[in-house]
N, C-alpha and C positions, 0 to 999 in steps of 0.2 A: 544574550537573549535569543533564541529559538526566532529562525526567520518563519514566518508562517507564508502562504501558498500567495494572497493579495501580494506580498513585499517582493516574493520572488519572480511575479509578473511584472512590476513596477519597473526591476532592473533592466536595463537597456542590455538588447542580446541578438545577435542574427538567425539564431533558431530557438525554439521551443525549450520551454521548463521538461526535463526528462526524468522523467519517475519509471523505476524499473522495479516488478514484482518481485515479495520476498513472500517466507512461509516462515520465518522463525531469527530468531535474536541476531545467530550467526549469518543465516544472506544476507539481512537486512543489513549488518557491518564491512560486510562483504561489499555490498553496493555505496555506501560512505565513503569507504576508505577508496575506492575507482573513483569520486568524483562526483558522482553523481549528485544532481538535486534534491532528487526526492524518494521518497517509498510509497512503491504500492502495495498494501497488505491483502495478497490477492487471495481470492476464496478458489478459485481453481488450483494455485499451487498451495494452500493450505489445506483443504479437500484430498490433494496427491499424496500430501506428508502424510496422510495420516490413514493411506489406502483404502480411500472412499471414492464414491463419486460423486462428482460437481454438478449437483440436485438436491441442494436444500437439505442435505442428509446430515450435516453438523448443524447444529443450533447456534446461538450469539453467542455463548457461552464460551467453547474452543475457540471462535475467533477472536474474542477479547482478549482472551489467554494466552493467546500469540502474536496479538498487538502491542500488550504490555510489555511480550520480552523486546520486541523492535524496536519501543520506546526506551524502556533502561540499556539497552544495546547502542542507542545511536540519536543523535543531535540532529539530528534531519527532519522535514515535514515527511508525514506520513500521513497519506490519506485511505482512509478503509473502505475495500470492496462491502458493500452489504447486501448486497444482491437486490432480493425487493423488500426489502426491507425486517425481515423476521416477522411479518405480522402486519397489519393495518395501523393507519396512521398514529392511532393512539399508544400503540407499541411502538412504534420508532420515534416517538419525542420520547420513551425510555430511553430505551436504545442508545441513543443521540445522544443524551448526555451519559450515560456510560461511558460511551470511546471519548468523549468532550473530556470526562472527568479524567480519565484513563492519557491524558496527553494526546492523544488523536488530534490533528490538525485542522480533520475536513473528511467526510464519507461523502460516498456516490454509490446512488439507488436508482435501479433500471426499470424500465416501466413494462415488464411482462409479470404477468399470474404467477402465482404462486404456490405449488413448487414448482421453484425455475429446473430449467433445464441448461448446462454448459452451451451459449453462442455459436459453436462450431461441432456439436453434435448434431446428428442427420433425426430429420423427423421438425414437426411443424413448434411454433413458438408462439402461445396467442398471448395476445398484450391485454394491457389493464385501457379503460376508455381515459382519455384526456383527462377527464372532471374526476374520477377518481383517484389519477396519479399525482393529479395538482394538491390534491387533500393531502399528500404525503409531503408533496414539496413543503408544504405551507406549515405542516405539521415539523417536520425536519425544522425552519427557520425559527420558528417559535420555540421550541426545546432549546436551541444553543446559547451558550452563557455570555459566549464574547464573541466580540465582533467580526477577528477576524476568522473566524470559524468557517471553514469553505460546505456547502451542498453542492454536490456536482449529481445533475440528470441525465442519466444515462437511456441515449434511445436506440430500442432496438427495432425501429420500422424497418430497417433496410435487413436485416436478420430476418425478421417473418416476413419479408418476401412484398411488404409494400411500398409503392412508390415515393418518390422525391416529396412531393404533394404532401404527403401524409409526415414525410420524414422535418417538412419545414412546418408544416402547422401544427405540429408536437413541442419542436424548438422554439414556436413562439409564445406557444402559451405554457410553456416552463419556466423561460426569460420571464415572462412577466408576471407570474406567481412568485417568483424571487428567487430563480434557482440562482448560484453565483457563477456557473459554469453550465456548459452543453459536452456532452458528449456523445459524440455519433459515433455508431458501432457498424460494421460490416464485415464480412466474410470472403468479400471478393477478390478473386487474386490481384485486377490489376487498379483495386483505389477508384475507380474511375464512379462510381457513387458518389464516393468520398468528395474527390475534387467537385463534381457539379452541386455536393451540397455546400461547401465552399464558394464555390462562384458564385451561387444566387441566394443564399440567406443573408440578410439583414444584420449583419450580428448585432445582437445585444448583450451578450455578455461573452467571457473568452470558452475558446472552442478547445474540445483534449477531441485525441483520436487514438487508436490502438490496433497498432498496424501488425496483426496477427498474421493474415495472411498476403497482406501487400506491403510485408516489408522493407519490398527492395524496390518502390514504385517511386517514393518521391525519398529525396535527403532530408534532412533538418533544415537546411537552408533553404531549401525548395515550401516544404510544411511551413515555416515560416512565412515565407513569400503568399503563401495561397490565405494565411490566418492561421493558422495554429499559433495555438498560444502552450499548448500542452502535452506532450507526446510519452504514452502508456506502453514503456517495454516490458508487456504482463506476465510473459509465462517461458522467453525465452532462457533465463537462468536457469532455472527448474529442468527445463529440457536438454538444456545443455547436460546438467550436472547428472542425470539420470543417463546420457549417453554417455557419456566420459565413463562415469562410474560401470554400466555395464562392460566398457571393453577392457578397465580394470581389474575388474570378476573373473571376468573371461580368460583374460591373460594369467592371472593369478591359479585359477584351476586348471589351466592347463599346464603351465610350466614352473607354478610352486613361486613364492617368495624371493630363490637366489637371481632368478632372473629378474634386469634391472628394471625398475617401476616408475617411470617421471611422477615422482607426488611431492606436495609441499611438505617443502622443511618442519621441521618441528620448532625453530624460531619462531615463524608466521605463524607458524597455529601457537603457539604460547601468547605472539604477541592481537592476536585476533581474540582471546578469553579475557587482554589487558592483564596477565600475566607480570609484566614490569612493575606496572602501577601497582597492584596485591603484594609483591616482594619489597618496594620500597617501603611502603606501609607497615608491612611485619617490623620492619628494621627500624623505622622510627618510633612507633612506640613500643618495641623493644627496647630501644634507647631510652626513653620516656622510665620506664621501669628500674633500669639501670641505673640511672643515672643521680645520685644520691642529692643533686644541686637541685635539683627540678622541685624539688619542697613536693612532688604529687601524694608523694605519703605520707607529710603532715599534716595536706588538704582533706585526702580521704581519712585519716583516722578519727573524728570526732563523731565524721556522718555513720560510717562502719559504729563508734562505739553506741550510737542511739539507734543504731537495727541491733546491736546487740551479736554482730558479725566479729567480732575481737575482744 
């Protein structure tokens, strides 16, 4: 049975549950097979894949379609970015059950207008009012079919540029419309936001953070110690892999194929498609067919002779 987001918080651990952003079948197995906990089905690197911009410029549509492959990809909770939601509340209790129905774990909706704009794009960010965002929260809990179904509230007060103040009486009144989770979002290099909205919120329910640009401010163990219950590694894969890959290009066009290229074996990528598993399959019911004892073709000949197949 699939551990859902509740079970893997239950688990006694010295750092945080770590969910790291994918954009398609193969990161998201990529980040499995490391270990990891969890998947983030991030709309800024699914937005990249697909040479757009992270502004509400794909619809629910392409991102379900890349959640599905994460989920037939991989055994792991995955929780889906959905920005603000595709619509008003009444479209995301669709919504909601789409990725629900779709194996989705648990989505998280951020509380700025709509069409957002990427968090760490330059230029202002106006949010939605309290009593408007809660109507989504409320509308989100009410769509879900099962329980342990995660809503995480994503706040971006400290983004648009407003105070602590603003950033805890957002987080209260999301806890208490039922969000299951907070998340507090910033931009700042050194977290120092982040920790004070740690020190003095209340918690009410567990806190995720996504440490974009104060990556290297606190460890896991530290996040931990402060409350984190949840930690968002969003878009560092993505980035990597677009860097990596450009100095492969690079090298590639300049000195041709003979010269040597560190890339993964083609084992690994056989065994990343599950390669093995599709060969041993072929083989057994090939055998199945072969194999004169198995009665399979005395089975099917009666049904075949009433379609009229023989």
């Amino acid at each position: 049975m699939m551990m859902s987001f509740k079970n893997l918080l239950a688990k006694k651990s010295d750092r945080p549950v770590r969910l790291v952003g994918a954009w398609d079948g193969l990161s998201a197995r990529l980040i499995e097979a490391a270990g990891f906990e969890g998947i983030w089905s991030s709309g800024f690197a699914i937005s990249t894949s697909h040479g757009v911009p992270d502004c509400s410029v794909l619809g629910k549509e392409s991102f379900l379609e890349r959640s599905l492959e994460m989920r037939r990809a991989t055994s792991i909770p995955i929780l889906q970015d959905m920005d603000t939601g595709y619509g008003g509340p009444a479209h995301l209790r669709h919504h909601v059950r789409d990725f629900e129905n779709a194996g989705i774990n648990g989505v998280c909706i951020e509380d700025k207008i709509f069409p957002k704009s990427n968090s760490f794009v330059e230029g202002g960010q106006e949010l939605m009012s309290i009593e408007d965002f809660c109507q989504k929260i409320i509308s989100a809990k009410q769509a879900q079919r099962t329980s342990d179904f995660w809503v995480v509230a994503r706040i971006e007060a400290f983004i648009s540029g407003f105070g602590l103040s603003d950033a805890i009486y957002r987080a209260d009144a999301y806890a208490d419309c039922g969000a299951d989770a907070i998340l507090i979002h910033s931009k700042s290099k050194s977290g120092s936001d982040i920790a004070e909205f740690l020190a003095k919120w209340t918690k009410k329910c567990p806190i995720v953070i996504v440490p974009t640009t104060y990556d290297g401010a606190f460890t896991e163990f530290e996040m931990k110690e402060f409350g984190v219950d949840v930690v968002i590694y969003a878009n560092q894969l993505i980035r990597a892999m677009v860097y990596y890959g450009m100095k492969i290009l690079n090298q590639m066009k300049k000195f041709g194929i003979y010269d040597p290229i560190e890339v993964t074996n083609m084992t690994l990528m056989f065994e990343l498609q599950n390669m093995p598993e599709f060969k041993r399959l072929e083989k057994k019911y090939a055998g199945l067919a072969d194999n004169d004892n198995t009665g399979v073709h005395n089975q099917l000949s009666p049904l075949l002779c009433e379609r009229g197949d023989s």
